[in-house]
Residue frames as a rotation matrix with the C-alpha (Angstrom) as fourth column:
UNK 1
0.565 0.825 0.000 0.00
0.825 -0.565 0.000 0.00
0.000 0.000 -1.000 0.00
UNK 2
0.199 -0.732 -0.652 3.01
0.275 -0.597 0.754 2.15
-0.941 -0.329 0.082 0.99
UNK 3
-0.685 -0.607 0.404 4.52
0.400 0.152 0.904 1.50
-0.610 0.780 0.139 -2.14
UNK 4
0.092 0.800 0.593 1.18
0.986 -0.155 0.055 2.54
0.136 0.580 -0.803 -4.41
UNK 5
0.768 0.535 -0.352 1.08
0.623 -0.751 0.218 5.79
-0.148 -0.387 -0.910 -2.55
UNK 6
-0.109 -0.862 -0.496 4.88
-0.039 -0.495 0.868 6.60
-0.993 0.114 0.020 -3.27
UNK 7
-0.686 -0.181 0.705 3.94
0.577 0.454 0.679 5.91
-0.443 0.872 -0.207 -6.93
UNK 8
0.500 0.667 0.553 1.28
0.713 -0.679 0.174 8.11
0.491 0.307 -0.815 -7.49
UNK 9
0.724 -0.168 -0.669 2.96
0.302 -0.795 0.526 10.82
-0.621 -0.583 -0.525 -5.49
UNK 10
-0.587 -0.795 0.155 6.04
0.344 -0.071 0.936 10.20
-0.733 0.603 0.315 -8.03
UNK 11
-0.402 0.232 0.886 3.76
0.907 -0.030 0.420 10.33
0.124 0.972 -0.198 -11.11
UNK 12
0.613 0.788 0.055 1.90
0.789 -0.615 0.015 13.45
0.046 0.034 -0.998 -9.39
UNK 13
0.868 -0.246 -0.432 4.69
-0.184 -0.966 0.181 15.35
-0.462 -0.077 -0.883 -9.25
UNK 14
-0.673 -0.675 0.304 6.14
0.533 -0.157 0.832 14.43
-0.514 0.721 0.465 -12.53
UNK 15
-0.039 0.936 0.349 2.61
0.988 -0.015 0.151 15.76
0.147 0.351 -0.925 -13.90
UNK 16
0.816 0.142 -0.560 2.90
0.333 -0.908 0.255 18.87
-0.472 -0.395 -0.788 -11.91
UNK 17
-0.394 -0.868 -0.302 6.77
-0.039 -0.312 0.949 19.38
-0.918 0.385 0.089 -13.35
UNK 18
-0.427 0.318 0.846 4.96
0.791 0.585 0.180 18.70
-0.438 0.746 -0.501 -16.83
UNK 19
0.522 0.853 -0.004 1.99
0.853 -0.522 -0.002 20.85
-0.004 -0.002 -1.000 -16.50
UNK 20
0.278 -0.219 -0.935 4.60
0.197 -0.940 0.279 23.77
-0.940 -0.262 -0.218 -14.97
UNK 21
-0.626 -0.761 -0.172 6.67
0.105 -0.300 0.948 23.41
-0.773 0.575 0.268 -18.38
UNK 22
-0.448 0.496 0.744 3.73
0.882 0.109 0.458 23.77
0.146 0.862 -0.486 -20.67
UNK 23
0.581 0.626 -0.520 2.37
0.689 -0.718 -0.094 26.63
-0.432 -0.304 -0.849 -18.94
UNK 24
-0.158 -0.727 -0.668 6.09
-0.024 -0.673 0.739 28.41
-0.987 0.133 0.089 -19.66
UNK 25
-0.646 -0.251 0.721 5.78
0.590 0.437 0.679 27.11
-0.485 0.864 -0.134 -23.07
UNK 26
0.245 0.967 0.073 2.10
0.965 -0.235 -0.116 28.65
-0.095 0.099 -0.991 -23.38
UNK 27
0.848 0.271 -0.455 3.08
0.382 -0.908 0.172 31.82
-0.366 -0.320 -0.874 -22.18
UNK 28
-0.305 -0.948 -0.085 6.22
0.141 -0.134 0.981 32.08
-0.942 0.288 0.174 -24.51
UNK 29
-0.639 0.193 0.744 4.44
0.743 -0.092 0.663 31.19
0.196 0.977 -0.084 -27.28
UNK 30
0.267 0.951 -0.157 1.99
0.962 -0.273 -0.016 33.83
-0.058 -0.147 -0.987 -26.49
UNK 31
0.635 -0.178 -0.751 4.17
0.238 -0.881 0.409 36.49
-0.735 -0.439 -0.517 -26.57
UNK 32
-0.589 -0.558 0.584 5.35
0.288 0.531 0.797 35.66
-0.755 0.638 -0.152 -29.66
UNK 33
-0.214 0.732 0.647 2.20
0.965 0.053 0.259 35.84
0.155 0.679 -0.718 -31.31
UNK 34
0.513 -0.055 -0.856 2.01
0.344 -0.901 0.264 39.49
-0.786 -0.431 -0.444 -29.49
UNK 35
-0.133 -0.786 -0.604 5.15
-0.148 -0.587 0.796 40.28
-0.980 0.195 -0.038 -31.01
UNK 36
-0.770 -0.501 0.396 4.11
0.360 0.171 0.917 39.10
-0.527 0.849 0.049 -34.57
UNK 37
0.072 0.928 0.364 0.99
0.985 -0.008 -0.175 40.70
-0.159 0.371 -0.915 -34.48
UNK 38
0.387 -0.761 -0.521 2.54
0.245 -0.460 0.853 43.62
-0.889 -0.458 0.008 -33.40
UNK 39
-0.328 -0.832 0.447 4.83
0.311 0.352 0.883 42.90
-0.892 0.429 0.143 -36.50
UNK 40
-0.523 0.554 0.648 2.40
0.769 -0.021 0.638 42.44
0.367 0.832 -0.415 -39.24
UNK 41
0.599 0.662 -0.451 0.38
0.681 -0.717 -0.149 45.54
-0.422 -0.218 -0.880 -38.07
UNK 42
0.295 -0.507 -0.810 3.13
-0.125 -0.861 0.493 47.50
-0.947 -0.044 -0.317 -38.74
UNK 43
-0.900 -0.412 -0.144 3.91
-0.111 -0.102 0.989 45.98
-0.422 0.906 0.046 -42.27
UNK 44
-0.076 0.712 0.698 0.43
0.996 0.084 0.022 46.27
-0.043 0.697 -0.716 -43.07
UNK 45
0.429 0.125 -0.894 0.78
0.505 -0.855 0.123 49.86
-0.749 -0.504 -0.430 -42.03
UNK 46
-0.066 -0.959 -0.277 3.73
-0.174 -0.263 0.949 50.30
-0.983 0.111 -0.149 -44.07
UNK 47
-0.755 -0.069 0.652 2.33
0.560 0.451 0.695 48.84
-0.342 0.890 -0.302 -47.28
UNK 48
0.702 0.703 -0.115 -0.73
0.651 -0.699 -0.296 51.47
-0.289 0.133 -0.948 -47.04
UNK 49
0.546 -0.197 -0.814 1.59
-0.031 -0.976 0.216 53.99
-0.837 -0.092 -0.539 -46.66
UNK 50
-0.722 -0.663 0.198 3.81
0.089 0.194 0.977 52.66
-0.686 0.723 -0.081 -49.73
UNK 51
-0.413 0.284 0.865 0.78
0.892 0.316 0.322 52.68
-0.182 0.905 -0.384 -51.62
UNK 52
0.597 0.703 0.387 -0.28
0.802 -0.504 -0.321 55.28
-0.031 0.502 -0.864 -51.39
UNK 53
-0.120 -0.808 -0.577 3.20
-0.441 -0.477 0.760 57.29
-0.889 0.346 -0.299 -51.95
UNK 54
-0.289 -0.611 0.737 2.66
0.284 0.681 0.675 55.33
-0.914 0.404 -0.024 -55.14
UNK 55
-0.122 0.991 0.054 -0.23
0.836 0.132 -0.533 56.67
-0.535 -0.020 -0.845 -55.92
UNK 56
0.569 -0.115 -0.814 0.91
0.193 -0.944 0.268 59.77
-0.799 -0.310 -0.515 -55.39
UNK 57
-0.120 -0.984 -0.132 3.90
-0.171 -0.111 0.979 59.50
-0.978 0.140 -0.155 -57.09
UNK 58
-0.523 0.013 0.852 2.50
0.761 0.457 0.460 57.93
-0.383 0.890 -0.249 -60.12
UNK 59
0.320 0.792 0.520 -0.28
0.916 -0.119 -0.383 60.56
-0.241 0.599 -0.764 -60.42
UNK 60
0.412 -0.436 -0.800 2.26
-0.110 -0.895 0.432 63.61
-0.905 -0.090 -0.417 -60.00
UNK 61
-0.564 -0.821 -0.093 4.05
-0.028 -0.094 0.995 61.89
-0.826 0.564 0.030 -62.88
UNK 62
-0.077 0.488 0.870 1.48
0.995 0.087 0.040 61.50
-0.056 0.869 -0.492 -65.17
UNK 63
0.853 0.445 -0.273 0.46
0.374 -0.886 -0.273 65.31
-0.363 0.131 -0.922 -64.57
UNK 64
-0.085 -0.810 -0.581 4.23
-0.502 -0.468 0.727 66.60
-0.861 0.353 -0.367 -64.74
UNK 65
-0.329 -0.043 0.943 4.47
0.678 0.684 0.268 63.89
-0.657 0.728 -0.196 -67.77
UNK 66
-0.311 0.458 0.833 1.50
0.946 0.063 0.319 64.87
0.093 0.887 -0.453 -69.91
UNK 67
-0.934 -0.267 0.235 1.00
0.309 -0.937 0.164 68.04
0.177 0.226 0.958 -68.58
UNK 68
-0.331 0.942 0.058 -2.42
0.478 0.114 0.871 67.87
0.814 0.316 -0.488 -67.45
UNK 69
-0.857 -0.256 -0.448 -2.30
0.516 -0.458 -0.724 70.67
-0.020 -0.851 0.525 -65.09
């Protein structure tokens, strides 16, 4: 009986060491995903703002171009 009860105490508190290292895991990867959302926000930002400098840029050159002031 002794022996049962030291066995489950072993297996509970490899479980608990388990459980602790998935939680770290969890909360690593989570902050990750932060940080690449984070990421992409800013290069979607950044591609608005490229287009539309492009925009610009293209429609200044047609006007300077063709003269269609």
């Amino acid at each position: 009986m002794v022996n049962v009860i030291q066995q489950l105490e072993e297996q509970i508190a490899l479980l608990q060491h388990e459980i602790a290292q998935l939680s770290d895991e969890i909360y690593s990867q989570q902050k990750e995903i932060s940080n690449l959302t984070i990421e992409i926000n800013n290069t979607k930002k950044r591609v608005i703002e490229l287009e539309e400098f492009s925009k610009n840029y293209f429609t200044n050159y047609i006007v300077e171009k063709f003269a269609l002031k």
